[in-house]
N, C-alpha and C positions, 0 to 999 in steps of 0.2 A: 487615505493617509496623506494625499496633497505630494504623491510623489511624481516626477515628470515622465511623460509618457512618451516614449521613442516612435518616430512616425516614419521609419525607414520599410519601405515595402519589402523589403527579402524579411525583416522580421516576421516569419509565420505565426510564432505563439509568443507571447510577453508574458506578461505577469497580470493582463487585466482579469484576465477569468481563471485565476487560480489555479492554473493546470497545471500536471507534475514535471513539465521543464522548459526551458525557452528553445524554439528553433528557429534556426538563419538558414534561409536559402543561399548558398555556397555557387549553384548553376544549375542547369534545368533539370540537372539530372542528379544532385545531393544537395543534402539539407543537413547540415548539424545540429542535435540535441545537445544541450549542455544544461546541468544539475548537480548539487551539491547538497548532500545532507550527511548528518552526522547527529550519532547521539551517545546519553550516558548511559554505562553498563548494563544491562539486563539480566543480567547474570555473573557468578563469581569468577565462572569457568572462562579466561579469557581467550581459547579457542573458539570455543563457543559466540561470544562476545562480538567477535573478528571474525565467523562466517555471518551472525544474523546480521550484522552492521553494514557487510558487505552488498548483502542479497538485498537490505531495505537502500543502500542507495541504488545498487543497479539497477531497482524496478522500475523507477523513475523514467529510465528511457523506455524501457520493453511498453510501460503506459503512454507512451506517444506513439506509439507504433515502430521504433526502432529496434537498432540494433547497436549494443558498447561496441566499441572501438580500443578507448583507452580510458583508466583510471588515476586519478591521482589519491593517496593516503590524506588525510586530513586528523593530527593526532594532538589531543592535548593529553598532556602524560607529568604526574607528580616527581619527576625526577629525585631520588635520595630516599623516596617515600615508600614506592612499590619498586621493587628488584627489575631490572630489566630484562631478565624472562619474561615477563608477566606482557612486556611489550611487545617483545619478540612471538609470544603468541597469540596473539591478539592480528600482528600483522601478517602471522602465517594461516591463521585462517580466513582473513580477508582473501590473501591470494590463492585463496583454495579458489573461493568463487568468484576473484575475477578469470581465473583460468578458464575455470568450466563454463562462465558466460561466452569464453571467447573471445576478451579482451586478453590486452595487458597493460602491465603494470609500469607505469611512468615515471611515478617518484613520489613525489608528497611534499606535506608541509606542517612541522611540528612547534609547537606552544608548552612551555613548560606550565604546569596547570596546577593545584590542588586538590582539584577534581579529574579522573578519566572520561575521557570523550572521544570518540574512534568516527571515520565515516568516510565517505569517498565524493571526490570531485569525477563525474565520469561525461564522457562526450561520448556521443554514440550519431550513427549516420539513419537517415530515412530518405528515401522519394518525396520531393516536395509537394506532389499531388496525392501519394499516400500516409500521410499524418493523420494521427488519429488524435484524437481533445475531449476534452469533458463535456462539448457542446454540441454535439451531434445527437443527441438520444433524439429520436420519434415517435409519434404516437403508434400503436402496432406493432413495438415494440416488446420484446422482453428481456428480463432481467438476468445475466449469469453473474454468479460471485467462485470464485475459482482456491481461494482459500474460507479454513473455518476464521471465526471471530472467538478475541475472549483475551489473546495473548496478553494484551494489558492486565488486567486484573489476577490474572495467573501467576504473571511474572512479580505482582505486586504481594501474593501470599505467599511465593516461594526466598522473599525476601524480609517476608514475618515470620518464617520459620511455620507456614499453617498448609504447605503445599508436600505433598510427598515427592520424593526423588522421581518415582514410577510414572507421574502426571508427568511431571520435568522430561524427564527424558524421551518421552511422547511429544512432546509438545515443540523439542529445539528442532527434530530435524523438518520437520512441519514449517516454524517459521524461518529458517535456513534458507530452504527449497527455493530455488530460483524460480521467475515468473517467465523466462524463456521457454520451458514447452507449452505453457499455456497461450500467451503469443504466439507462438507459431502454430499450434491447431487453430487459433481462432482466425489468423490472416487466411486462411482457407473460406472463410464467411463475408460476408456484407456485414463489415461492422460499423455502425454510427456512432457512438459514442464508448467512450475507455477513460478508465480511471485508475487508482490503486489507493485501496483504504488504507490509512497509516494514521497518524497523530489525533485527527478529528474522531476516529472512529467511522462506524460506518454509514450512520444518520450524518455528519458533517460533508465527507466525501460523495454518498449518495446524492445527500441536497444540492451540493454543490452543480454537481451531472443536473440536477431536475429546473433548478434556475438558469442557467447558463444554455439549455438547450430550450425553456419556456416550456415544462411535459408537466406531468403530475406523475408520482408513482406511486403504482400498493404493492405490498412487501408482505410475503405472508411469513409469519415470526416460524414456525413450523417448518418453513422450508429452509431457512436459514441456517446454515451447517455451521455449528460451535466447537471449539475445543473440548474436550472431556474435562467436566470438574470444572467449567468455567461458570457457569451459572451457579452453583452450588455454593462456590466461594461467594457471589454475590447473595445466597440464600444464608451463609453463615457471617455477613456483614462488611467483607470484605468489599475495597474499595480502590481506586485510583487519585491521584492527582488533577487529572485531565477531566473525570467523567463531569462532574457542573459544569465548567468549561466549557465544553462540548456541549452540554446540552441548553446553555443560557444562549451560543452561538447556534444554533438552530431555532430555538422558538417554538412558536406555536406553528411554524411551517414543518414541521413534523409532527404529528398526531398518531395516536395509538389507538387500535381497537377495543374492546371491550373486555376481551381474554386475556390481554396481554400482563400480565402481574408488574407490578411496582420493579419489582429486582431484576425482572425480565425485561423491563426498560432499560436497564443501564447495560444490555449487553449490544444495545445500540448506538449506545458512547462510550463503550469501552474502547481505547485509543490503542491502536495495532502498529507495533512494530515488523518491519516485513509482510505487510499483509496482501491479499490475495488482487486482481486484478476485476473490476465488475465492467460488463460488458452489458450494452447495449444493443440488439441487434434484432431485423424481423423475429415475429414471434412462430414465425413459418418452418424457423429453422434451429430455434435455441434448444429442442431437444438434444438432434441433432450434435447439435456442438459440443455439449454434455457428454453424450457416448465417445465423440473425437478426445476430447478432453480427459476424459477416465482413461482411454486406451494408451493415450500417451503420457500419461503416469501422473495428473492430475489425480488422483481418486475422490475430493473433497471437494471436486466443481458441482454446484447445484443451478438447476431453475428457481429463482427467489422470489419474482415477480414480471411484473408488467409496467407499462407503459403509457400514460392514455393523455387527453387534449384535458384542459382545466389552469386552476391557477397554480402557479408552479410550487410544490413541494413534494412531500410524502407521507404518506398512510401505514401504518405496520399494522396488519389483520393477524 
């Protein structure tokens, strides 16, 4: 994009390799994360709304290997249009989950808007030598993914009115769920590379991990843990905004196997809000982490794949 590039050495992470936040070395012993995201509604329910919004900026940090600190609000809000209740919960369940991150809560900064839009600026701390990036994966590697996929297209039937409440109500505290115990079982491992699926999907975020660390990956679609009723809505036509997106920004650097069905491809750019945390780490030990990972109340961590030397993208078998 021809934007200028900051050549300050305490800068650890920028913006070149698309990772999920910048960190500045502060001293040899803290590094500050800093990230901001925010998005429109997902749902009607604006508690709802204000914890997933919440949990999708906080991850941000927990995928650099951090820890929140403090958050700021980020609100644009139709003033006159929606009742301010509607605000007022939306902000009280943000600070449901900055609480339970372990943060708090600092202030904000509001837009009066015709559209709603919620999200948080958060800063979080890490050890300078323990950063974790999208460019680490190695060959020898394997794959863990710590949340299901699908929440896009879910969220996009349950707003055509073709989703049942029963799917819905499965599906919020799932993408709610903060990605802090997952982080924390995993800081227990040799981890090389960390990401967190969100907007691209998880063929965009994946590939991202597979060029930025120079790997090749195969991904077996079967291991791949889905939301309930996610595919299905793809099998009854249901669609996203994002899915071509996502899939024109991948390319032919993502290829599929021979079993993989047409509709069953798009559960690999189907675009995640709050989504799950993919870890790259020896393959020696990814069982392992799995069982850590379940016990500490992950239930939806899987082994997805592997790792190997080639030209850099991915495979889905």
């Amino acid at each position: 994009m021809g934007l200028p590039v900051s050549s300050s050495p305490d800068l650890l992470v920028g913006y070149e390799t698309a990772d999920d936040a910048a960190v500045y070395r502060l001293s040899s012993e803290i590094a500050v994360i800093s990230t901001v995201d925010y998005i429109t509604p997902v749902v009607d329910d604006p508690l709802w709304f204000g914890r997933v919004a919440a949990a999708n900026s906080l991850s941000d940090v927990w995928a650099m290997g951090g820890q929140p600190v403090m958050a700021l609000n980020v609100v644009n809000f139709p003033v006159g249009t929606l009742d301010v209740g509607v605000l007022r919960a939306i902000l009280q369940g943000a600070a449901e989950k900055v609480a339970e991150a372990g943060a708090v809560l600092g202030g904000g900064h509001s837009v009066e808007d015709p559209e709603p839009k919620f999200g948080l600026a958060v800063t979080g701390v890490v050890h300078p030598d323990r950063v974790l990036t999208n460019s680490g994966a190695r060959p020898g590697d394997a794959l863990v993914l710590t949340k299901p996929l699908g929440s896009g297209v879910l969220f996009n039937a349950n707003r055509a009115g073709k989703l049942s409440s029963e799917f819905l109500d499965l599906m919020l505290p799932v993408a709610a769920a903060l990605n802090k115990a997952a982080l924390e079982a995993a800081l227990a491992y040799e981890i090389h590379g960390l990401t967190d699926i969100t907007g691209f999907g998880f063929g965009g975020h994946a590939l991202e991990m597979a060029v930025h660390s120079a790997v090749r990956m195969t991904v077996s679609f079967e291991a791949l843990p889905f939301y309930d009723g996610a595919v299905e809505m793809y099998d009854r036509g249901v669609d996203t905004g994002s899915n071509r997106g996502n899939r024109r920004h991948c390319g032919e650097r993502v290829e599929f196997g021979r079993r993989v069905r047409k509709q069953e491809e798009e559960m690999i750019f189907d675009p995640q809000t709050s989504g799950g945390l993919l870890i790259s780490l020896p393959e020696s030990r990814a069982e392992s982490l799995v069982r850590d990972l379940h016990g500490a109340g992950v239930p939806w961590a899987a082994l997805i794949g592997t790792v190997e030397e080639g030209t850099p993208g991915m495979i889905v078998v």
